[in-house]
Every structure is written in C-alpha cells, then in structure tokens.
C-alpha positions in Angstrom: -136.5 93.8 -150.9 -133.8 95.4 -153.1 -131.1 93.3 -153.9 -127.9 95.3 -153.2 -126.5 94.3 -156.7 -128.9 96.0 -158.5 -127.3 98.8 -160.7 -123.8 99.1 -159.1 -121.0 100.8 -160.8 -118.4 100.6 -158.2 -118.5 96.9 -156.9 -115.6 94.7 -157.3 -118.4 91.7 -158.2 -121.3 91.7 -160.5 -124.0 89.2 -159.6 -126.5 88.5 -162.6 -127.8 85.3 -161.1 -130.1 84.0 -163.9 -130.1 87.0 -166.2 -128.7 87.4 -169.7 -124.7 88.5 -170.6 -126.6 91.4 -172.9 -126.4 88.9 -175.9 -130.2 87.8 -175.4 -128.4 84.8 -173.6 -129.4 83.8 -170.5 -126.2 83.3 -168.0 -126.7 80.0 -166.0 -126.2 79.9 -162.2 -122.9 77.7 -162.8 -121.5 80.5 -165.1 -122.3 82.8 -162.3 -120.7 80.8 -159.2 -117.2 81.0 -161.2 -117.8 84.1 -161.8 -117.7 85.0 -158.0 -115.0 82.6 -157.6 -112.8 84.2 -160.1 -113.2 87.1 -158.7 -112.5 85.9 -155.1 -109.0 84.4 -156.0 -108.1 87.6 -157.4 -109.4 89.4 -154.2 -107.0 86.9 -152.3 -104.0 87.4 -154.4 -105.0 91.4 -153.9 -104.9 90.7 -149.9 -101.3 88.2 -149.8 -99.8 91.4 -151.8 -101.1 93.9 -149.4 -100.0 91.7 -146.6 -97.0 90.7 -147.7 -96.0 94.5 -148.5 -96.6 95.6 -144.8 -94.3 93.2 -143.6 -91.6 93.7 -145.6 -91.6 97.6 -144.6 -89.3 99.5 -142.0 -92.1 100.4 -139.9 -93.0 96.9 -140.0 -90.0 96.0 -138.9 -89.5 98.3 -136.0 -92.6 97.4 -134.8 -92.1 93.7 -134.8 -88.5 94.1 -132.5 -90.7 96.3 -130.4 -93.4 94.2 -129.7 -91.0 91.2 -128.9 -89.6 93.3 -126.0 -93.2 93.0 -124.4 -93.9 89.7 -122.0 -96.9 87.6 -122.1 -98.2 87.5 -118.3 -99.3 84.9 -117.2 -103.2 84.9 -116.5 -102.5 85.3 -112.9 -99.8 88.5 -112.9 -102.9 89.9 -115.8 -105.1 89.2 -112.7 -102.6 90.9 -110.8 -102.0 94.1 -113.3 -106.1 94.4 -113.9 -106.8 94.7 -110.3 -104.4 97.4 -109.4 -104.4 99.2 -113.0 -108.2 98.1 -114.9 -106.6 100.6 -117.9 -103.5 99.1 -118.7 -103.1 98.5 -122.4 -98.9 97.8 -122.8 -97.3 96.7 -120.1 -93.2 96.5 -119.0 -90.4 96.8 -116.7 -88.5 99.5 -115.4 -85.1 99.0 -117.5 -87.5 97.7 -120.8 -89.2 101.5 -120.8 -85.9 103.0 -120.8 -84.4 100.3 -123.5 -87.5 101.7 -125.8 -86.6 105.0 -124.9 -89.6 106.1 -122.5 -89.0 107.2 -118.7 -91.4 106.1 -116.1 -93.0 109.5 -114.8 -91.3 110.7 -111.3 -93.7 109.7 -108.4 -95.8 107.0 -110.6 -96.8 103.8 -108.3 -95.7 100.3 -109.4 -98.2 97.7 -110.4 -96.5 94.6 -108.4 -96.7 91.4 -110.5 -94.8 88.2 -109.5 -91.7 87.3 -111.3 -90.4 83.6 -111.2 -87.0 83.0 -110.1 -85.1 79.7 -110.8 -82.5 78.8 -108.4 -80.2 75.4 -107.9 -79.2 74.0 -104.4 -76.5 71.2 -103.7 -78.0 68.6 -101.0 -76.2 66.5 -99.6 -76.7 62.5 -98.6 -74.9 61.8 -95.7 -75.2 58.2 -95.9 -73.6 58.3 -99.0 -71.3 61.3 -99.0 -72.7 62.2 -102.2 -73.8 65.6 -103.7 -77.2 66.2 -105.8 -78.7 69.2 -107.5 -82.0 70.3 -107.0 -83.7 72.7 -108.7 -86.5 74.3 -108.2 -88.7 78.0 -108.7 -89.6 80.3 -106.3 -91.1 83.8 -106.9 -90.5 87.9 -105.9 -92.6 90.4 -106.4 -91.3 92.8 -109.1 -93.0 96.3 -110.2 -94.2 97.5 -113.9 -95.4 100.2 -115.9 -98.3 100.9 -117.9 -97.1 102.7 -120.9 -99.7 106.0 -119.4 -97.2 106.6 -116.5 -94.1 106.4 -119.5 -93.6 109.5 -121.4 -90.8 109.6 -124.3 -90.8 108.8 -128.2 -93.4 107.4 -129.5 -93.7 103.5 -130.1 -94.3 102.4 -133.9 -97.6 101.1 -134.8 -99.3 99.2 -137.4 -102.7 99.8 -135.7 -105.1 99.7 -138.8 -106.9 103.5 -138.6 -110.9 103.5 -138.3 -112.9 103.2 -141.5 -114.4 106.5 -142.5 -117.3 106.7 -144.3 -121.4 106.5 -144.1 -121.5 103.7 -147.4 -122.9 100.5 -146.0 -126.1 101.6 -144.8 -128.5 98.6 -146.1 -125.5 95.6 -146.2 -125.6 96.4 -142.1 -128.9 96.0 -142.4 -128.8 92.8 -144.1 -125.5 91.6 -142.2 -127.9 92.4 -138.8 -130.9 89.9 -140.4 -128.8 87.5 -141.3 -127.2 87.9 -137.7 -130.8 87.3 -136.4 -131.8 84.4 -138.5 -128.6 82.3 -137.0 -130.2 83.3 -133.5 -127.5 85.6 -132.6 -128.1 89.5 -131.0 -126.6 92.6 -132.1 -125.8 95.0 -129.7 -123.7 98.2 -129.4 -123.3 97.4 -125.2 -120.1 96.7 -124.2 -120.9 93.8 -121.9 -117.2 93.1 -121.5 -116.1 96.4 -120.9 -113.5 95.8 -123.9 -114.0 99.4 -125.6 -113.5 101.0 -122.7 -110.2 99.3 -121.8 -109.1 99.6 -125.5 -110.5 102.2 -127.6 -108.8 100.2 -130.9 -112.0 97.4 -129.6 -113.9 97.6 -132.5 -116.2 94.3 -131.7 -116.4 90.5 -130.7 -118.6 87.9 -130.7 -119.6 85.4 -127.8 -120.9 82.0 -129.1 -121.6 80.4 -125.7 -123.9 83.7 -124.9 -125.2 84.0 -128.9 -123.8 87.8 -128.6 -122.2 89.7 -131.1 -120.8 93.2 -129.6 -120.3 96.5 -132.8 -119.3 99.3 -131.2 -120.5 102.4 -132.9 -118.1 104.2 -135.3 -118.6 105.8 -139.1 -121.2 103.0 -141.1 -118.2 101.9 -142.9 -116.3 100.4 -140.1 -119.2 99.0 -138.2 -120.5 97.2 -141.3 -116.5 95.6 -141.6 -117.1 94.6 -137.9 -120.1 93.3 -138.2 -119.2 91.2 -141.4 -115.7 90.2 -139.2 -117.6 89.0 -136.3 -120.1 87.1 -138.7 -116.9 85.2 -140.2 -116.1 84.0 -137.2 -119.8 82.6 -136.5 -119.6 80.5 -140.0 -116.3 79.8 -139.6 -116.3 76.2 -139.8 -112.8 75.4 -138.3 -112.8 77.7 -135.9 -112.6 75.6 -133.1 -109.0 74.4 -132.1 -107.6 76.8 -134.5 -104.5 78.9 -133.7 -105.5 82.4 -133.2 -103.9 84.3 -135.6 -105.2 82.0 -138.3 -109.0 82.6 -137.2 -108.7 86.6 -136.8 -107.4 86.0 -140.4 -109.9 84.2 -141.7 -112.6 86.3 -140.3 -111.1 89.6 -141.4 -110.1 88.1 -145.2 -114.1 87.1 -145.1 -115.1 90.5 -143.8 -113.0 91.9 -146.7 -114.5 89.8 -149.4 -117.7 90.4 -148.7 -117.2 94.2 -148.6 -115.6 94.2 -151.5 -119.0 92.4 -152.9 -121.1 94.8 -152.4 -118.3 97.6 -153.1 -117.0 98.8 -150.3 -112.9 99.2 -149.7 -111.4 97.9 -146.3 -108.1 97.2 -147.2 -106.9 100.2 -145.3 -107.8 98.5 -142.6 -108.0 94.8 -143.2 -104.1 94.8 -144.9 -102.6 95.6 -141.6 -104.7 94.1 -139.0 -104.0 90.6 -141.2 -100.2 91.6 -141.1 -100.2 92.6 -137.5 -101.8 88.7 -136.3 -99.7 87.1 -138.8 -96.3 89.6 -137.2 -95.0 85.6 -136.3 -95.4 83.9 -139.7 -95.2 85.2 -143.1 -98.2 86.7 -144.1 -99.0 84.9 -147.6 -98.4 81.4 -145.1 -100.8 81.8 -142.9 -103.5 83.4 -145.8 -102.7 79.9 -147.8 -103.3 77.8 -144.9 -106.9 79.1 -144.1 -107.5 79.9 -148.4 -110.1 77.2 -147.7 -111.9 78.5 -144.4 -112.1 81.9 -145.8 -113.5 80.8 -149.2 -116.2 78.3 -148.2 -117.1 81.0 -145.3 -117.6 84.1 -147.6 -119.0 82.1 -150.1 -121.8 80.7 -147.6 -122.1 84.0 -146.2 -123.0 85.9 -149.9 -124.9 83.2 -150.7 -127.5 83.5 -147.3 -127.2 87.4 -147.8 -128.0 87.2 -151.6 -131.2 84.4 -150.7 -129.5 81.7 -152.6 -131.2 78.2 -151.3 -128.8 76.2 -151.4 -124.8 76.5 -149.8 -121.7 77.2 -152.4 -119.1 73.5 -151.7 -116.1 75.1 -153.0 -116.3 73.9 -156.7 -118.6 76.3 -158.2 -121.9 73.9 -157.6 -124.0 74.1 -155.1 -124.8 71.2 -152.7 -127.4 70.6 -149.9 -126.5 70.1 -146.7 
C-alpha cells in the first residue's frame, strides 16, 4: 500500500521516517518524531488563534447572549417536547420568541412542558402559638415553541458550514481500516435518528454498541467526521470528562491529523471548538486537554502510518 506521504506538496507535515534530509544522511526516527511534534504545537498555537478570534467577534457575541436566553429542560419536559414535537431543534417560551424578536405563527399548537413553581406557606403550631415557613415546589403546565412555528429575524449563528470538497479519498479509506482493526463498524445508517432531527448531525460514535455513525456529505467532511469520531475512540480521558472539553479534543485531533495528510478544516473545526468552549475562554479549555489531544493524534498517525510501537509524548516511542 501507498503511504499517503509519498510526494505531497501541499501537506502541513512531511514524514521521511528513515530516509535521508537530501544530504546523503539518513534522518533517524527520533529526528522524525520532533519533527511531527514541532509541527503539532504550531498547529495548536494555529487553532487557540483561530479560536480565540471567533470569540472575541460581534457575531460571537450576539450569539452567546442569544443562546443564554435558551433553557436546559430537564430530561423529562425533553421527553415531554419529543413526544408531541419529534423535530424540535430550539426550543422557548412565548414572551422569550418575542424578546428575540420572532412571533409565534397565529394558530400554532403549544408543546405543554411542566414548569416548577416554588411557593412558601406559614403553618402554624397551635401548641405553641408559633409560626414556621415551609417551602416547598409544585408544578403547572406551561406551553413552548419550536423555533419552526416562530417567524421573524433571523437568530445569529456560529454553525461551522459543511466541508466542500472530494480530497480525502484514500485517508477515509485508511481512517475506515483503522476503524475496523479496533473492532469498531462504520456505517452511514442513522440508528439514532440524529440526522434526521438535526440536519447540522454530522456523526457520533457509540462505544457500548462498537458503532461509529458518518453521515454522507462531500469526502472532505466525512473524512473530518470520521477522524473526529475516531478521537474520541482513543481518547484516553474521555471518561468523566466535561463535555465541552472531549468535543474539543476530538475535533483538535480530527484537525491535526487532517492537516497531516493536507487537508484544511479549520473552516469548520475553528468554530465548532469556539461554539463548545461559548462558557470558557477558548485558549483555556484547548490548554487543559493540550495533553489528550496530543498523545491521541499522535497514537492515531502513528497506527495510520504502521509505526509499531505508540508515540509517549516526548518524541520516543514506548511499548505498551
């Protein structure tokens, strides 16, 4: 097989594992591991940046005091809204549409939820003439809008746009084998029903059922899915980790190794990164995971480019 390093001229990397520097020399595996880890912190530095810019942006900004005028439901009111509304997507209250400027449409049905409602009662102890407070919660059902029955201006966004683009043809191919060799499937079935719910669903990955989902797009964007989902299978600290901390790490290692084999998501990766970290600064929460998201990418290249033995994050190798 072909190594995909093999006579590119647009890759960010250059892998000449055991080859010479075009001096007659011959470049030692060492020489080439800090190679790739120079290169990687410059790729990092590249992504804080590109972070880091989004959030400091006026559409950033909008979109952030936006997005904190959306609730959280609780799992059983998303129960609640699924069943009488499978399609909703953003989710809000009468007076909040009109706050964002948006109208419910005339004659559009409520989807009832149930709304907690705090209340304070004095009791009295007639033995001892004296007054307590109890307090308690009791609930009313109250009606919201899917933003499809809401017409009016348009919300802001930092939705990263697809990838477009047919580049990426044998590093799917690859990704998919090395997706195989850890026992996991590949599909392009929706078992979850996600892409049809939310056509932004690019993909996920189930570790319990060995499953990761790609839904078909341009070869550019499936191979950055693909790659994403991946990251999270190596990701070693994935468990018990925040969130927005593991969609970071796996889209920072989806990035990297893109950027390996010379293919550009930051058009997508810079605001998906942004958008998960809307709650922290963005160059925090890259510099808390630097670790996850360099020991993954790096064990990920090296399985993709047939090394034997895993990268330990101090340009040696070590076995396991």
């Amino acid at each position: 097989m072909t190594s995909l390093n093999q006579n590119r001229t647009n890759s960010k990397f250059s892998c000449n594992r055991g080859s010479t520097d075009g001096s007659g020399k011959g470049t030692t595996n060492q020489d080439w591991q800090q190679e790739r880890q120079d290169r990687m912190a410059g790729l990092m530095q590249q992504l804080e940046q590109g972070v880091a810019g989004i959030q400091s942006s006026d559409d950033f900004k909008r979109w952030l005091k936006v997005a904190s005028r959306f609730h959280t439901y609780s799992l059983n009111n998303q129960v609640l809204i699924l069943m009488q509304f499978p399609n909703a997507t953003r989710v809000a209250g009468y007076r909040t549409w009109q706050s964002l400027k948006r109208q419910v449409v005339k004659g559009s049905k409520g989807i009832n939820i149930l709304a907690p409602q705090p209340f304070e009662r004095l009791i009295e102890d007639k033995a001892t003439g004296t007054e307590e407070v109890a307090r308690g919660i009791t609930f009313k059902t109250v009606s919201v809008f899917d933003i499809s029955q809401t017409e009016g201006e348009e919300l802001p966004s930092i939705a990263p746009g697809q990838l477009q683009g047919e580049e990426g043809v044998e590093l799917y191919r690859r990704l998919d084998g090395l997706a195989e060799s850890e026992g996991l499937k590949v599909t392009h079935y929706d078992l979850l029903g996600e892409a049809e719910q939310d056509p932004a669903y690019n993909g996920y990955y189930l570790p319990g059922s060995k499953l990761i989902y790609v839904k078909r797009a341009a070869q550019v964007q499936m191979v950055k899915t693909l790659a994403h989902e991946l990251g999270h299978h190596f990701d070693a600290g994935r468990e018990g980790s925040p969130r927005d901390e593991r969609e970071t790490v796996a889209e920072a290692v989806a990035f990297v190794v893109a950027s390996y084999y010379g293919i550009d998501t930051t058009a997508y990766t810079f605001p998906y990164v942004a958008g998960w970290a809307a709650k922290r600064n963005g160059s925090e929460v890259i510099k808390a995971v630097m670790t996850r998201i360099q020991r993954t990418a790096h064990r990920m290249l090296d399985l993709l480019e047939g090394a034997t033995e895993p990268w330990n994050g101090t340009g040696q190798q070590e076995n396991d």
